[in-house]
C-alpha positions in Angstrom: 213.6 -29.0 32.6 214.5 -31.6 35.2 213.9 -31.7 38.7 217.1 -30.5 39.6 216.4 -27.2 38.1 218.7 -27.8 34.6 217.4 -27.3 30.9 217.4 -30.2 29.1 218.6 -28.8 25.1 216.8 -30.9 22.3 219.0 -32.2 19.9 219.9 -30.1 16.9 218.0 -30.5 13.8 221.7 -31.4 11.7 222.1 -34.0 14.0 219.6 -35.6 15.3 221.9 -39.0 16.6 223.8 -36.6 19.0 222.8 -36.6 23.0 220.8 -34.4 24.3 223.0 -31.5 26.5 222.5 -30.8 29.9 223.1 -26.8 30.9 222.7 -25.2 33.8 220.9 -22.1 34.0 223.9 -20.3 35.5 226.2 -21.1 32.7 223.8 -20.1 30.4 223.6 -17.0 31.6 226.5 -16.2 31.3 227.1 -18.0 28.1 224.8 -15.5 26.2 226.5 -12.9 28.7 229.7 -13.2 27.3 228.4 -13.0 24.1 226.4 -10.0 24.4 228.1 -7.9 26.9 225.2 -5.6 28.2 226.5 -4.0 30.9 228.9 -2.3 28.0 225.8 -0.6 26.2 225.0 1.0 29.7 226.1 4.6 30.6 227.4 4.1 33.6 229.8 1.1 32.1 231.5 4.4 30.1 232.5 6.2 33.6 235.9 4.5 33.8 236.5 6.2 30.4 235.3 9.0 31.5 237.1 9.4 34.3 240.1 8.2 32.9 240.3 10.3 29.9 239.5 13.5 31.7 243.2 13.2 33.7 244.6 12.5 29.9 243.1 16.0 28.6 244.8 17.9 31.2 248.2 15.9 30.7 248.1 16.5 26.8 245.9 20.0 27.2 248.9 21.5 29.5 251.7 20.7 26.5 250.1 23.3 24.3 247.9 25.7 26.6 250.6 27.7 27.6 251.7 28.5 24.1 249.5 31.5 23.6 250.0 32.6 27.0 254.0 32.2 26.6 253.8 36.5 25.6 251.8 37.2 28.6 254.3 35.4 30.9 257.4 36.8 29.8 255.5 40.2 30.6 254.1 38.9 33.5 257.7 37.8 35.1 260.3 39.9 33.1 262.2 37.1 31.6 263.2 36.2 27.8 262.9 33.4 25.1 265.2 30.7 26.3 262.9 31.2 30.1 259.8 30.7 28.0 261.4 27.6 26.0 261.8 25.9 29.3 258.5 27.2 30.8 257.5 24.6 27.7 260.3 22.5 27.6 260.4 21.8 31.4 256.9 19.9 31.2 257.3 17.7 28.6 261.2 17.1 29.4 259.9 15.5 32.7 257.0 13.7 31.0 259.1 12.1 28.8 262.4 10.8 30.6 259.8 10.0 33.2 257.3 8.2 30.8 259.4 4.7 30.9 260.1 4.8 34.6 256.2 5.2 35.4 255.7 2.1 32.5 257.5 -0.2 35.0 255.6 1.4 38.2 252.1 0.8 36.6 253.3 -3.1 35.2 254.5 -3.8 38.8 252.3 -1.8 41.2 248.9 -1.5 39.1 247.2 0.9 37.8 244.8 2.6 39.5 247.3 3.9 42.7 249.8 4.9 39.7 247.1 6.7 38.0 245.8 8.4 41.3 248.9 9.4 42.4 249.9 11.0 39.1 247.0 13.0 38.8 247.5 14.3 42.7 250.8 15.7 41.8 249.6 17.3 38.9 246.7 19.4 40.3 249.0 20.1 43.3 252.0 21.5 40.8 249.3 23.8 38.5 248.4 25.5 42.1 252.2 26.1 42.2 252.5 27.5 38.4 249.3 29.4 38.9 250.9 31.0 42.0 254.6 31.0 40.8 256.1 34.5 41.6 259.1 34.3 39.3 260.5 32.2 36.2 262.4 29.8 38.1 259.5 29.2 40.6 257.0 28.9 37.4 259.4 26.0 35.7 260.6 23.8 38.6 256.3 23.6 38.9 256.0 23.1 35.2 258.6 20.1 36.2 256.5 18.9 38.7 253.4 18.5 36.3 255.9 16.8 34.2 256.4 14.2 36.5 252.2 13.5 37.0 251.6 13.4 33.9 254.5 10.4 33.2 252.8 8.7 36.1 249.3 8.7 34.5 249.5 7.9 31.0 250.9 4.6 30.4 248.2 3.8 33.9 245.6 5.1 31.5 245.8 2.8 28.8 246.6 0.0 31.6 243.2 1.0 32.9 240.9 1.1 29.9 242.4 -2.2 28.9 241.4 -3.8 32.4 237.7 -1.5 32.2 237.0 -2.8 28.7 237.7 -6.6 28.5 235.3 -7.0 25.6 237.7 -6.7 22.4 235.0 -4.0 20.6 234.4 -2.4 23.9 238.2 -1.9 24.1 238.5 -0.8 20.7 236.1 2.2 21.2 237.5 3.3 24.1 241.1 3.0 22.7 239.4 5.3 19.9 237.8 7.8 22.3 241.3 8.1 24.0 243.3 8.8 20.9 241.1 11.4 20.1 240.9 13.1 23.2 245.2 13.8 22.6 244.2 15.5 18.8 241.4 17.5 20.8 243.4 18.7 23.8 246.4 19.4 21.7 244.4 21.2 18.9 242.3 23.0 21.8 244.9 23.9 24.0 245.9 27.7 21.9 242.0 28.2 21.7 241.5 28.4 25.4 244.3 29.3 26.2 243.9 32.4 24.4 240.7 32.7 26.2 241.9 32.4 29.7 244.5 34.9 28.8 242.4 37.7 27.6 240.0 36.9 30.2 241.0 36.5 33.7 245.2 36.4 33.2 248.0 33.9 32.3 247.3 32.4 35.4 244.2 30.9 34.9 245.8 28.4 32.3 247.2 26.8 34.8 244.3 27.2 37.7 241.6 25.9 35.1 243.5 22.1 35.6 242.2 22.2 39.5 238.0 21.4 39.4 238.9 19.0 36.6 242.0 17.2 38.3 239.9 17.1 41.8 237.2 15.7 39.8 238.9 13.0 37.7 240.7 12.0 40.8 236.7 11.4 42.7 235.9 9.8 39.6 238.7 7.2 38.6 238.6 6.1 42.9 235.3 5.4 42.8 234.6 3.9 39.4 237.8 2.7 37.8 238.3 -0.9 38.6 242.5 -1.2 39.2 244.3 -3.0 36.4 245.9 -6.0 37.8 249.5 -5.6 38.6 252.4 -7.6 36.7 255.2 -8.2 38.9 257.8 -9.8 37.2 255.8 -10.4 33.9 258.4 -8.4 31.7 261.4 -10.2 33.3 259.8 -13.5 32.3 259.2 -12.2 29.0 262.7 -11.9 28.2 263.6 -15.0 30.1 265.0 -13.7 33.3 263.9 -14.3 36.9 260.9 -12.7 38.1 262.0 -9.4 39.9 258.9 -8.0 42.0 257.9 -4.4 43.9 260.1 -2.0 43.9 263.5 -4.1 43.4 263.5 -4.3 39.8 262.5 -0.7 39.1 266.0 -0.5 37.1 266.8 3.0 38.7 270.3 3.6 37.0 269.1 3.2 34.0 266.1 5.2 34.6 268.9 8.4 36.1 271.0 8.1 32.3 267.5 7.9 30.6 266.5 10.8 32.5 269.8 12.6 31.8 270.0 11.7 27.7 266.9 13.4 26.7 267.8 16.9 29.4 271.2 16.9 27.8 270.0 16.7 24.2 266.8 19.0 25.1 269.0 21.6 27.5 271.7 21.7 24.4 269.1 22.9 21.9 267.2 25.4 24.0 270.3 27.2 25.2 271.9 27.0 21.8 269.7 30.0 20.6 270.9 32.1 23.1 274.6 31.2 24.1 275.7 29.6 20.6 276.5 26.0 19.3 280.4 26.6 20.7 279.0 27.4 24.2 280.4 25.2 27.1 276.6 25.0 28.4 275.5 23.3 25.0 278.6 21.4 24.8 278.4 19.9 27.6 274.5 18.7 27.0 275.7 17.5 24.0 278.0 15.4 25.1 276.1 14.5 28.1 273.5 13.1 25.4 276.0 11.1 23.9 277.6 9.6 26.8 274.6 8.9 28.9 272.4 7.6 25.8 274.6 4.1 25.2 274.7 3.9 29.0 270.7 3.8 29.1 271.0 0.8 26.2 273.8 -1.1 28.1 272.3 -0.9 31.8 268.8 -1.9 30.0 270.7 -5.1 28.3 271.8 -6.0 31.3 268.9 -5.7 33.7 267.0 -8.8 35.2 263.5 -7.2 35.0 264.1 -4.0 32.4 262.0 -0.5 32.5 262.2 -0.8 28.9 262.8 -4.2 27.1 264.7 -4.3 24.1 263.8 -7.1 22.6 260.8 -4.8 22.0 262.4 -3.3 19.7 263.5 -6.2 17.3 259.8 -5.8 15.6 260.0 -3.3 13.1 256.9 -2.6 13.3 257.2 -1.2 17.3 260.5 0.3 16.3 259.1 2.4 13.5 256.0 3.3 15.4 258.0 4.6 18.2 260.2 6.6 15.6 256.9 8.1 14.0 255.8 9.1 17.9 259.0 11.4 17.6 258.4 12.6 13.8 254.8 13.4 14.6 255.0 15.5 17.7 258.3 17.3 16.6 256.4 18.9 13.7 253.2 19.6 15.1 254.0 21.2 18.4 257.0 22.9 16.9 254.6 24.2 14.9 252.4 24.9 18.2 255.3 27.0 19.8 255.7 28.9 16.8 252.5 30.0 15.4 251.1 32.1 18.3 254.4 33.5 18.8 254.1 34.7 14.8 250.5 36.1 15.4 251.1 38.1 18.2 254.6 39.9 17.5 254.5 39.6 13.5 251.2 40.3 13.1 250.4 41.8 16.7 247.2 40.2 17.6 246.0 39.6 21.0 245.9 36.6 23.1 242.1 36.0 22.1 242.0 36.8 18.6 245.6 34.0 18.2 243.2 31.7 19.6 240.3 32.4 17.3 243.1 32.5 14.5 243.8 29.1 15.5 240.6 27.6 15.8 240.3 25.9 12.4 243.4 23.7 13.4 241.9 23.1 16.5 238.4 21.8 15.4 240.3 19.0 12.8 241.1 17.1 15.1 237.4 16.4 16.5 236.6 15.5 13.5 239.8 13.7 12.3 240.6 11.7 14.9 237.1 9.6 15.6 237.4 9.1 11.2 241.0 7.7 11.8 239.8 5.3 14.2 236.7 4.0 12.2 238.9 3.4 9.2 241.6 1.5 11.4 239.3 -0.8 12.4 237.9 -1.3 8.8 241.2 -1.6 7.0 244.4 -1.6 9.9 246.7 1.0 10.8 248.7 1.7 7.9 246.4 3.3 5.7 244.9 6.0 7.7 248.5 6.7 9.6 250.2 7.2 5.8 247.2 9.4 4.9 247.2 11.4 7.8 250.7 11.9 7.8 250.9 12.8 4.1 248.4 15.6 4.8 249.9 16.7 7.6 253.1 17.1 5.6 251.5 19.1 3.4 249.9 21.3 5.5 253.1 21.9 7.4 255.2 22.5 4.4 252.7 25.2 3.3 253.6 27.4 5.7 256.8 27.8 3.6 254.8 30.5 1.9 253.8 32.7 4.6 255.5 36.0 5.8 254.5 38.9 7.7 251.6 40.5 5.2 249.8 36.8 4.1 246.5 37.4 4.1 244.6 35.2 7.4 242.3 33.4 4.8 245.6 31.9 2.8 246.4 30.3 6.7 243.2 28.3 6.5 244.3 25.8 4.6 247.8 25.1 6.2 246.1 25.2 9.6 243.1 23.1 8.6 245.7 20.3 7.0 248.2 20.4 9.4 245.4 19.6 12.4 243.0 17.2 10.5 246.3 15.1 9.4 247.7 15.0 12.9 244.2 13.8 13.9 243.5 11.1 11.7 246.9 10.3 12.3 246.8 9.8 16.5 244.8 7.4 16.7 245.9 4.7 14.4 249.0 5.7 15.6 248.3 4.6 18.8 246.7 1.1 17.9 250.0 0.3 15.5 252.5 0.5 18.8 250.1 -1.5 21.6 249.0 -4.1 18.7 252.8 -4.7 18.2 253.8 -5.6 21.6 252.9 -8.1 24.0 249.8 -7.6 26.0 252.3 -8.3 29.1 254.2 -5.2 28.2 251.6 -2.9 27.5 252.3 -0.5 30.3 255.9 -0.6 28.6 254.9 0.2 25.0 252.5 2.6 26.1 255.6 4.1 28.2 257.5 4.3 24.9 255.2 5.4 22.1 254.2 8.1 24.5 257.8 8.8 25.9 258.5 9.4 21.7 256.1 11.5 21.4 256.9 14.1 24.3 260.8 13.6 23.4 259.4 14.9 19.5 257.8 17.9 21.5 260.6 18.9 23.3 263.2 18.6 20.6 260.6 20.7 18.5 259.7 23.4 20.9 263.9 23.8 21.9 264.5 23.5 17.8 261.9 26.2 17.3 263.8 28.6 19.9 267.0 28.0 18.4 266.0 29.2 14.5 264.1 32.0 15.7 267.0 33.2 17.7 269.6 32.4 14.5 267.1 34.3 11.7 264.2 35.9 13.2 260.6 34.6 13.8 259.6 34.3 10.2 262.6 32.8 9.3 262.6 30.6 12.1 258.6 29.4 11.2 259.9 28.2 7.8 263.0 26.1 9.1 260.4 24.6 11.4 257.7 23.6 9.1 260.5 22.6 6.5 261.6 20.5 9.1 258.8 19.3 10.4 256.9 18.6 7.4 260.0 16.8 6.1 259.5 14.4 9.1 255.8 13.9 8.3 256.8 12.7 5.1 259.1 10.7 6.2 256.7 8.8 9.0 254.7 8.4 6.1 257.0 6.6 4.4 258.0 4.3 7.5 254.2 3.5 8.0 254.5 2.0 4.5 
């Protein structure tokens, strides 16, 4: 040590002709603390994730908890199967033409007030479903919570990634937030069947309020804010850097908005009205028109919600298509089943839950083996694997009518959820690893935008072959369907 308070390091033994190296204390320090990142081992370095992931398992908890209780509403407000499809529908139809939109807010603004605000409007809109005295009341809230949940999921992943600089820090809590989407959606019929029987088919919806007002306490006082990016994605593709709220690419955002209702709105009403009804006519072609305006307005934006250039890799393009395969099999399959337990095989809300518990546990298990091996080996394997079984499990359900015995169900129900949960994750990974880091509030926006359009197309398919053949007949056009599109994610992983 010299007098000025600096280390003198001897020379090293391979060479000895080299000068000796004069370090400072300080930059030692933190030297070995880069290397060794403590502070990560410590519990209270996990509270972002925490925090964070506790708003996610209310966004993704609220896309199937409802499903048992769909009986008890229609009951509960007097209204029929196209109401109910929306009281589904209506969620994740906001979620998802929102999802891109609230990709660009969270790049531009940051996101921790994205993330905040998000979560405030969906505790505030499950009050307003808990209270809702009618249908209409109960959906334009379900809406609502549509909208908070866009805003906080791509600001989730924005926010773990600016928590967790440390790459195997980041890759655990990456892991722990793909699994807690195969746990909430695999839990949601469990406790919703619980509530239910328990207190009412309100308390589905009251049960989000502790745990919203609680993430929200958490995430201000303990989530650091991810740094905003205005401009970044207009100097990704080359263009002028547009910052705040100019280059929020509204238009396009309206005929993004108004492509997925018209497609969604045209299946859901299709069971009721018919294919040649004016209603689903017009959603269809309101799909068609508005979807190459989306694509034209986003070519020709300076600072684009979604770039499209994105979508030149094949590996983001075919991740984004397997978001969409994924979720239209699994929570059509969601809709379906407690629907098929309660008025084929007239169980109550509780026992459906039970009934679906072996689905629900797979994914616990699933999803946290799906990351391990996706750090071991990549993606691809476990995605392919986990889609493959899912496929299976879905397609089983080809042989179930109204007498099956519960015990042949295990199987289907315990493939179906462990392939959808050693699925997620990797799934997850694939997308982000494919984009730039620049425009991760973007591919989050998508891959999760997919997903939620997959849900919605399977919930308003679901209502549409039940009402053409009956609810047994329906379940088997569904899982043919949707274990067709397993297979075929499969093969796109590949």
């Amino acid at each position: 040590m010299n007098g000025q308070g600096f280390r003198v390091s001897p020379p090293q033994d391979d060479d000895a002709s080299a000068p000796a190296v004069v370090v400072p204390h300080e930059t030692k320090r933190m030297m070995l603390t880069k290397r060794e990142p403590t502070a990560s081992r410590s519990p209270a370095a996990w509270l972002p994730l925490v925090a964070v992931c506790l708003g996610y398992f209310l966004v993704i908890l609220d896309v199937t908890v409802v499903t048992v209780a769909i009986p008890a509403i229609g009951a509960g407000l007097r209204t029929g199967l196209t109401s109910l499809q929306w009281v589904v529908d209506g969620y994740t139809l906001a979620f998802a033409g929102l999802l891109v939109f609230c990709g660009g807010l969270n790049d531009r603004l940051g996101g921790k007030p994205v993330f905040l605000a998000g979560l405030a409007v969906f505790t505030v809109a499950s009050a307003c479903c808990g209270l809702a005295p009618s249908a209409g009341v109960l959906i334009g809230a379900r809406l609502a919570q549509g909208v908070g949940a866009a805003a906080m999921v791509p600001a989730s992943l924005a926010l773990l990634h600016g928590a967790y600089p440390e790459r195997g820090a980041r890759a655990r809590a990456l892991g722990v937030w793909g699994m807690v989407a195969g746990i909430a959606a695999g839990a949601g019929p469990v406790l919703g069947g619980v509530l239910v029987s328990a207190i009412g088919w309100r308390s589905v919806f009251f049960v989000n309020l502790p745990f919203g007002v609680l993430g929200f306490l958490l995430t201000a006082r303990h989530v650091p804010n991810a740094a905003s990016g205005r401009g970044r994605a207009a100097k990704v593709a080359g263009a002028a850097p547009v910052a705040g709220w100019a280059g929020l690419d509204v238009p396009a955002q309206v005929a993004c908005a108004l492509c997925l209702g018209g497609l969604t709105g045209a299946l859901i009403e299709a069971g009721g009205r018919g294919w040649a009804s004016p209603v689903v006519l017009g959603g269809l072609a309101l799909f068609a028109l508005s979807l190459p305006a989306f694509l034209l307005l986003e070519r020709r934006a300076r600072a684009p919600m979604l770039p499209l250039d994105l979508f030149a890799s094949r590996r983001f393009s075919s991740s984004a298509v397997i978001g969409v395969l994924l979720n239209l099999g699994f929570y059509g399959l969601l809709f379906v089943v407690p629907l098929y337990f309660q008025q084929v095989r007239h169980l109550d809300a509780l026992t459906t839950g039970l009934a679906m518990l072996p689905m629900a546990l797979m994914p616990m298990i699933a999803s946290p083996l799906g990351g391990r091996v996706a750090a071991r080996t990549g993606p691809r394997p476990p995605m392919a694997c986990g889609l493959v079984v899912g496929g299976i499990g879905l397609l089983s359900w080809v042989l179930v009518d109204a007498g099956t015995s519960y015990w042949a169900l295990v199987a289907p129900l315990v493939l179906t959820g462990f392939g959808v949960g050693f699925a997620m994750p990797p799934a997850t990974t694939a997308i982000m690893e494919a984009a730039p880091a620049e425009l991760g509030g973007a591919a989050s926006a998508v891959f999760n935008a997919a997903r939620q359009t997959g849900s919605a197309i399977g919930v308003a398919l679901v209502g549409t072959l039940v009402a053409g053949g009956g609810l047994v007949a329906g379940l088997h056009a569904e899982v043919v369907v949707g274990g067709l599109g397993f297979l075929v994610a499969a093969a796109l992983t590949l």
